[in-house]
LUMKE-249990 format. One record per residue: residue in one letter; x, y, z of N, C-alpha, C in turn. Coordinates in steps of 0.02 Angstrom, whole numbers, plus 50000, padded with zeros to 5 digits. Example, Ala and Ser with C-alpha at 12.3 -4.5 7.8 and 13.67 -1.06 7.14 Angstrom:
BEGIN
A506604971650390506154977550390506604983550390;S506424988850354506844994750357506455000250394;
END
This chain:
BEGIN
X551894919054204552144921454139552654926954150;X553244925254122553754931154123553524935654039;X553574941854060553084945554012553794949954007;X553854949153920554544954653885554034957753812;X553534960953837553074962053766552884970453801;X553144972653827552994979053859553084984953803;X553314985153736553204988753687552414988153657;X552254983153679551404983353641550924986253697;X551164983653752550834989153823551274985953885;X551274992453926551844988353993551284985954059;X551714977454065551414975054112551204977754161;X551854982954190551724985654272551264990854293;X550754991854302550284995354326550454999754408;X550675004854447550785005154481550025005354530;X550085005854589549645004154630549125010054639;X549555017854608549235023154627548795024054556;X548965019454501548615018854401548045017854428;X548085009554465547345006054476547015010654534;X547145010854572546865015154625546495022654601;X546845025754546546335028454528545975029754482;X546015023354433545455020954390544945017154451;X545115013854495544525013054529543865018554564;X544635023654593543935028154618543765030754571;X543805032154519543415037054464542975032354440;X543005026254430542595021354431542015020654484;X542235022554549541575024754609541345029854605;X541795033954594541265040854547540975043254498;X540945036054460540785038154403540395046254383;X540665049554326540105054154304540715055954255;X540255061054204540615063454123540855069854161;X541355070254146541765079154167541535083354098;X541375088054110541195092554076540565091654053;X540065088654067539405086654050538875087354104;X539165090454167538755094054209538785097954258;X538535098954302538715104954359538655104354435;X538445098454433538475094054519539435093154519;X539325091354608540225088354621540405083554584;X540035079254571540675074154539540855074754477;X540495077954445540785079154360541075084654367;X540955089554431541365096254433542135093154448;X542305087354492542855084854510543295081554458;X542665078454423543025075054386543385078254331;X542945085354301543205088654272543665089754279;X543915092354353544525094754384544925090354366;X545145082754377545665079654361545695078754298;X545345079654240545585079054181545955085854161;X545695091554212546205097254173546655095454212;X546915094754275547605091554335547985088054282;X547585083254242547955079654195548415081554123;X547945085254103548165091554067548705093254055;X548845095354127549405101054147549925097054183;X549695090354177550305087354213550775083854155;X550135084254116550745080354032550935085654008;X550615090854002551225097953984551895099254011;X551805097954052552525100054126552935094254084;X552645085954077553055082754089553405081654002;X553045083653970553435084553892553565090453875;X553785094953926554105102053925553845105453866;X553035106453879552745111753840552295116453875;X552475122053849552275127253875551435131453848;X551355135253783551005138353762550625132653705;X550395128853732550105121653685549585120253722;X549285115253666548295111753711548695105453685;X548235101453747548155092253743547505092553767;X547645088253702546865082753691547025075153678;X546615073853735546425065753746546075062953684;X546405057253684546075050653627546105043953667;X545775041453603545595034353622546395030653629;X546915032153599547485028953590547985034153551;X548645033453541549055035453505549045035253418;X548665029853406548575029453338547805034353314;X547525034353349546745042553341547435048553354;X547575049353408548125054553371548465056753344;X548775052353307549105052753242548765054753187;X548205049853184547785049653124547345059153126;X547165060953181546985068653195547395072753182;X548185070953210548775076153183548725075853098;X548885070553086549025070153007548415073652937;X547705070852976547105071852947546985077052957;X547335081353007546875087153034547395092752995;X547945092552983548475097752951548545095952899;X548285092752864548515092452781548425097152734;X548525097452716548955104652645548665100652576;X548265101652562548135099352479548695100052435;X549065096652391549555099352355550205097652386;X550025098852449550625100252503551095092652501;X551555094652529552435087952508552465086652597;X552505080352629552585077052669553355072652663;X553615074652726554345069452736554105064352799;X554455058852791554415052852834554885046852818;X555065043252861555495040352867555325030652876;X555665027452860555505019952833555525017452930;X555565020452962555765019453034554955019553075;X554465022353028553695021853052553345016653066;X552735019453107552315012153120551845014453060;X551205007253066550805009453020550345015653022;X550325017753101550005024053115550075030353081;X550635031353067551045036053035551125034152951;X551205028252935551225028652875550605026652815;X549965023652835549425021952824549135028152831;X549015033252865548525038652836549045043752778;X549595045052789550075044852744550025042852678;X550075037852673550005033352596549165035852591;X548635034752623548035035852604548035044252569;X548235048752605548235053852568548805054552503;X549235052452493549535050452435549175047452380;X548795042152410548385036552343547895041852311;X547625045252362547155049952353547265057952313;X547935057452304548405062052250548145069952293;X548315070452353548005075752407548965078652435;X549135074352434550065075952458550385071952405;X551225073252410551775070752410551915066052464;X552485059952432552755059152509553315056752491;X553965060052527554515056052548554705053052592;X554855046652596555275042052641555915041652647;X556205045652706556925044852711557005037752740;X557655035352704558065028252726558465029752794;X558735027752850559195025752868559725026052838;X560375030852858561115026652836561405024252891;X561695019452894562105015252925561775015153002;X561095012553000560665012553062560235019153084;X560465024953043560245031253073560015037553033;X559465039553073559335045753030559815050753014;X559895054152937560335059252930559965065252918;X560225070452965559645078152957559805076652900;X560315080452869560545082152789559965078652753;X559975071552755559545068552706558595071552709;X558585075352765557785077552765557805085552764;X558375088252737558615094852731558455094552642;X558835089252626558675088352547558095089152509;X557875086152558556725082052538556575087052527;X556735093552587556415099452587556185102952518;X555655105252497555495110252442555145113052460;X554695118552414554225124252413553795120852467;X553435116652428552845112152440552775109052519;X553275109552538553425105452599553105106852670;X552815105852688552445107752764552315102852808;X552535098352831552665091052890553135087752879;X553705087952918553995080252941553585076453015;X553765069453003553435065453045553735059353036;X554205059153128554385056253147554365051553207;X554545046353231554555042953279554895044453327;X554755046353403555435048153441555735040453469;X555545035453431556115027453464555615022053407;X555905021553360555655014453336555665010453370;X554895006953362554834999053396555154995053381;X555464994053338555504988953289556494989653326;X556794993153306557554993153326557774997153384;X557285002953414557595007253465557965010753474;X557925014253427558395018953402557795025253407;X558355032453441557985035153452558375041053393;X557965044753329558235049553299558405055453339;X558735059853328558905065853368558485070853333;X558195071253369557465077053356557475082753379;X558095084153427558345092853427558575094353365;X558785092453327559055093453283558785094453203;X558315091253217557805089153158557375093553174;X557005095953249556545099853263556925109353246;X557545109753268557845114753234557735116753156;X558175113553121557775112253047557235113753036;X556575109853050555885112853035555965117953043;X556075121753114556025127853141556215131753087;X556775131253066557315133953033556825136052948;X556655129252919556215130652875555475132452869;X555065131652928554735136152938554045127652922;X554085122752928553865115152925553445113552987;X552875111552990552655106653056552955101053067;X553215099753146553765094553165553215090153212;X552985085053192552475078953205552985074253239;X552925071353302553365067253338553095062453363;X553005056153355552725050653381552965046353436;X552645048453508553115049353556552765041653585;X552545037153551552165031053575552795026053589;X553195024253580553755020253605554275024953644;X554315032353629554975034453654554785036753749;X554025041553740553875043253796553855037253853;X554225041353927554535037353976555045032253978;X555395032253930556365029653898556695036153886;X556395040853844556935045153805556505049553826;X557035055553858556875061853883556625066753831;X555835068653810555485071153787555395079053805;X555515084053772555645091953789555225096053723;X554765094653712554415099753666554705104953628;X554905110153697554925117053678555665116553668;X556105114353690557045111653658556875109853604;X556635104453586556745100353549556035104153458;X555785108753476555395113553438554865107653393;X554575102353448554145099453441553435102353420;X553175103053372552605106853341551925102953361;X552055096753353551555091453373551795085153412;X551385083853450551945076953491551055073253539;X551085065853486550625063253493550875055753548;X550655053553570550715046153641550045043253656;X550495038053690550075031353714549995032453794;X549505030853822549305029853890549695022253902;X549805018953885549755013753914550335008353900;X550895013953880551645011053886552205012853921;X552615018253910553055018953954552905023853991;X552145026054009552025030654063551425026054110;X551405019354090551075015354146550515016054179;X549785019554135549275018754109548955016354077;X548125015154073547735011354059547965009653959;X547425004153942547345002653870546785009153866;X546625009553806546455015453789546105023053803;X546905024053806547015031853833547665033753809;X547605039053741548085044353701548145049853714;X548615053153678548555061753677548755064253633;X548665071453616549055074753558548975082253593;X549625082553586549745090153617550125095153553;X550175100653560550155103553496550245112353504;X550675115953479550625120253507550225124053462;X549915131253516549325135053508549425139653454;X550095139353404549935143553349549985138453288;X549885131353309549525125153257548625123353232;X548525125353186547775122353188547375116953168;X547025111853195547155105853174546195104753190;X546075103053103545585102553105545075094653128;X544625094253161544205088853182544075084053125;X544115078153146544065071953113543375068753125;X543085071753173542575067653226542075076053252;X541385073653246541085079253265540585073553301;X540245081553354539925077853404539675082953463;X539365078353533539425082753580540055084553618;X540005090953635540675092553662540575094053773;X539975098353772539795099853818539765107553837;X540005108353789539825115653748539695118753705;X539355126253676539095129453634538565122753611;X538125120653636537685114753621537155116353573;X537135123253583536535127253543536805129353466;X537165126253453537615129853387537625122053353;X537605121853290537545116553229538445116553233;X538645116653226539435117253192540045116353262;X540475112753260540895111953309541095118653345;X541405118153386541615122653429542415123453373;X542605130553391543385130453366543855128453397;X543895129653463544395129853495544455122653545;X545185120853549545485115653579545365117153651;X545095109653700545235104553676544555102053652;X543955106953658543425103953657543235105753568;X543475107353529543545103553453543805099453452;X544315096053498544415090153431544295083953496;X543765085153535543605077853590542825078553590;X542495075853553541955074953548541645067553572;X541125070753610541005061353642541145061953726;X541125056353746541395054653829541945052953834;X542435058353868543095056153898543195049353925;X543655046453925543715040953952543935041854013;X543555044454070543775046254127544205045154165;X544115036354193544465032454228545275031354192;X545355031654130545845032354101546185036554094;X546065041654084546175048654104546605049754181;X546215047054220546285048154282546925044954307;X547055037454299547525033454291548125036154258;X548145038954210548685041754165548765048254199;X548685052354229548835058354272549335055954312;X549105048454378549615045354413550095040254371;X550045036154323550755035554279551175040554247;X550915048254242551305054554229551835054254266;X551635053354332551855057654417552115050054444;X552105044454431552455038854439553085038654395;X553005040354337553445037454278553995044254289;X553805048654303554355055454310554705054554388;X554295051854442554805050954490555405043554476;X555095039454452555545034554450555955032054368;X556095038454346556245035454271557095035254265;X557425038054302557995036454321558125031654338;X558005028254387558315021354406557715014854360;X557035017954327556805011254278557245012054239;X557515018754198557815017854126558545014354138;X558985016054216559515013754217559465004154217;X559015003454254558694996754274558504993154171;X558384996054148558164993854081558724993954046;X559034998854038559744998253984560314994254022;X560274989954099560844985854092560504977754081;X559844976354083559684972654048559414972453967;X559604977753941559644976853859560324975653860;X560734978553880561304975953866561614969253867;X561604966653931561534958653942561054954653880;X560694957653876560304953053831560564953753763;X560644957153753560974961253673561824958753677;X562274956253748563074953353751562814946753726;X562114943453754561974938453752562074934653698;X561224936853663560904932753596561774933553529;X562064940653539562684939153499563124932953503;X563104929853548563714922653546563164918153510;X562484918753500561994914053470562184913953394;X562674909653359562594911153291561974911853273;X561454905653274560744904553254560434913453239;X560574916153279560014924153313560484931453248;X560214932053231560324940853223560234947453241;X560254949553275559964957353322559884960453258;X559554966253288559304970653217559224979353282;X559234976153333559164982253390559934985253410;X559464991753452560064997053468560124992953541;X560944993853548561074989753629560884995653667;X560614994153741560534999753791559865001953789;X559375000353727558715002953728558314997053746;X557654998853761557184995553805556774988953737;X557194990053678557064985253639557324982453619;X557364974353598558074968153582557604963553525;X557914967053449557334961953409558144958653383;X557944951353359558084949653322557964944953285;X558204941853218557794936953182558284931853168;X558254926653109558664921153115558444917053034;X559074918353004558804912952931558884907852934;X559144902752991558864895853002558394893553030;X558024896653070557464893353114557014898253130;X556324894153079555854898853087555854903553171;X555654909053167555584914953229554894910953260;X554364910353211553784910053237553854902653306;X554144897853291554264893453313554604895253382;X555274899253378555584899353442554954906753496;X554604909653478554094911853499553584908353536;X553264904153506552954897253520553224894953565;X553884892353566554094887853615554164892353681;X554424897353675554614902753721553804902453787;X553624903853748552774903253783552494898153802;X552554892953744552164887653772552424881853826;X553294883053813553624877853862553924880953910;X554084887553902554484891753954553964898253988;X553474899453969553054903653992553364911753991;X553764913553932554014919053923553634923053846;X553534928653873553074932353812553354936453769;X553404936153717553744940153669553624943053620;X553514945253577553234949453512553354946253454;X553154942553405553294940053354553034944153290;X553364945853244552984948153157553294953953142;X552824958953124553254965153093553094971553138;X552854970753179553014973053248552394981253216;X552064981253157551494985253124552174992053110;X552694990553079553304995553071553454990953004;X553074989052945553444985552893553954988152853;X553964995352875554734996152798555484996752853;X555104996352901556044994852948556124990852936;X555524984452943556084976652919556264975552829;X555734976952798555974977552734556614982452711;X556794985952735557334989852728557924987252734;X558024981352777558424974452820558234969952774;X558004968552744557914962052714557764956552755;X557414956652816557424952752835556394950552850;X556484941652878555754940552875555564946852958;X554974941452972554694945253048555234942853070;X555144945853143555774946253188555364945353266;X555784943553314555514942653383556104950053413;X555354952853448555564957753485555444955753569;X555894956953619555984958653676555804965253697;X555444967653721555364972653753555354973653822;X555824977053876555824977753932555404982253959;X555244980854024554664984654067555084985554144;X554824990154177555134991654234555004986754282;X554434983254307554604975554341555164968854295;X555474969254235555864965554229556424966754280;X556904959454283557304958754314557974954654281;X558354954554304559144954254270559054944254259;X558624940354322558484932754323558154933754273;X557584936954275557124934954186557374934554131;X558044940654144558474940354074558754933254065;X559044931354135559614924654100559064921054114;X558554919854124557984912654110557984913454033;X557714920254002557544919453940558144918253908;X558874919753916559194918653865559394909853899;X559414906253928559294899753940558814896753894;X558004897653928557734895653861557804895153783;X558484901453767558294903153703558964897753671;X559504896153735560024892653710559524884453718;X558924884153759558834874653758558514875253697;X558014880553657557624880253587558004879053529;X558464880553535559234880853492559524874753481;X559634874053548559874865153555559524861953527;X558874861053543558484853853527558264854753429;X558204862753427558124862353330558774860953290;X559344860953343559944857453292559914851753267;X559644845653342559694837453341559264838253291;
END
């Protein structure tokens, strides 16, 4: 199987991911749940881990806390800072992560919410300078839509907040390990991710990092492994808001996709944007095809008002053994914004290769051919 679905999770696992989800797997034990070596060790690599995703999203005076996935972090950022009353900005460029607890506190008449549009493919500060009022306390944004790959400029936007005095929520689940991520530049207030995409770690394993003059209340109560003798959560991060058993081995794995993905992200990202490009010179001579993606990013959607998508998906897989993303990619007001149905996304991963590209755009010219006859 040639695998182009690396936006939903990336194929390539490096050798040092598995290697040490295995040994933490031979060692099993809960870090922070006891006082022998191996939970003392293990402890140790979840703080190693810690401090290695701090360094690598250039934050300084901030806590990270592990989740089950990027979407528990979101849902903790969003749930955990809400403002009764309070006015929320966001943008049609979201997944459902971001916009489903969103709308829930809206239905629930608890916030405001604005949705900034896109002009002409792109976010405009100005237009989330406007939104701004009294009321206003979060923007929350995507640092790279799945859906088109486009990355908003969030120095700029994170200035602004700054400027107005706003929590700046950044959803770093498609952008982290493509687009150079800087916290403290970029006056990132909250900045939530995925283990298990472009930093080449396990399926479920998240984070939300956040800086230390943010307070973000627990969604989830439980054991922590401390103050055990006390009814009422602990206050302080990270052990308020991780209640339960770390996911160790995941944990552990994602420390070495940190320290993999930062030595080699130069030549993956160069390696990735000259096959979006090719692919993106490509599918354009395809009348049949429409792109809807940014050229040069690690994503190539496009759709087609003659021939059902779902179909050339299907075929892609079932006759050519190539994997692809079919539907609304869980980002529905980017495509509604387009007018367009679902769409097939390409997503590149750092084992793609420049042959996979021209196999798939081969296949995509014989699927073409044969739905003309």
């Amino acid at each position: 199987m040639i695998y182009f679905d690396n936006a939903a999770t990336s194929k390539y696992k490096p050798f040092r991911v598995r290697h040490a989800a295995l040994q933490a797997l031979k060692k099993s034990a809960n870090p922070g749940r006891g006082s022998h070596d191996d939970a003392i060790k293990a402890a140790t690599i979840v703080h190693e881990t810690r401090n290695d995703l701090l360094r690598f999203v250039g934050a300084r005076e901030t806590n990270a806390v592990f989740t089950k996935n990027c979407t528990e972090a979101l849902n903790l950022a969003i749930l955990g800072t809400v403002k009764p009353g309070g006015h929320v900005i966001t943008t049609t460029l979201e997944h459902n992560s971001v916009l489903r607890p969103l709308y829930m506190l809206k239905e629930a008449g608890l916030i405001t919410l604005t949705i900034i549009r896109p002009r002409n493919n792109e976010i405009n500060v100005s237009d989330i300078e406007k939104a701004i009022h009294e009321r206003s306390y979060l923007v929350a944004i995507t640092t790279m839509s799945n859906v088109t790959g486009y990355a908003p400029p969030l120095e700029r936007i994170g200035a602004l907040c700054k400027d107005r005095g706003l929590l700046f929520l950044a959803d770093g689940a498609q952008g982290l390990g493509h687009y150079p991520i800087n916290m403290d530049a970029m006056h990132i207030d909250i900045l939530c991710g995925a283990g298990h995409k472009g930093l080449h770690g396990m399926q479920g394993t998240g984070f939300l990092v956040f800086n230390k003059t943010v307070f973000i209340n627990p969604i989830m109560y439980g054991g922590t492994g401390t103050e055990s003798d006390r009814m009422t959560q602990p206050l302080l991060p990270p052990e308020s808001l991780e209640s339960g058993t770390l996911n160790y081995p995941g944990i552990a794995a994602l420390r070495q996709g940190i320290i993999w993905t930062e030595k080699h992200k130069e030549t993956n990202n160069k390696k990735s944007k000259a096959i979006s490009e090719y692919l993106h010179d490509e599918i354009s001579k395809l009348d049949e095809l429409t792109l809807f993606s940014i050229k040069g990013s690690p994503i190539v959607t496009f759709s087609s008002s003659q021939i059902d998508t779902q179909l050339i998906a299907d075929r892609l897989n079932e006759d050519y053994k190539v994997a692809v993303r079919y539907g609304l990619h869980c980002a529905p007001l980017a495509l509604k914004q387009k007018d367009v149905c679902p769409t097939i996304r390409i997503s590149i991963g750092v084992n793609n290769t420049m042959h996979q590209a021209r196999y798939l755009i081969s296949a995509l010219r014989s699927i073409l051919s044969k739905k003309a006859k």
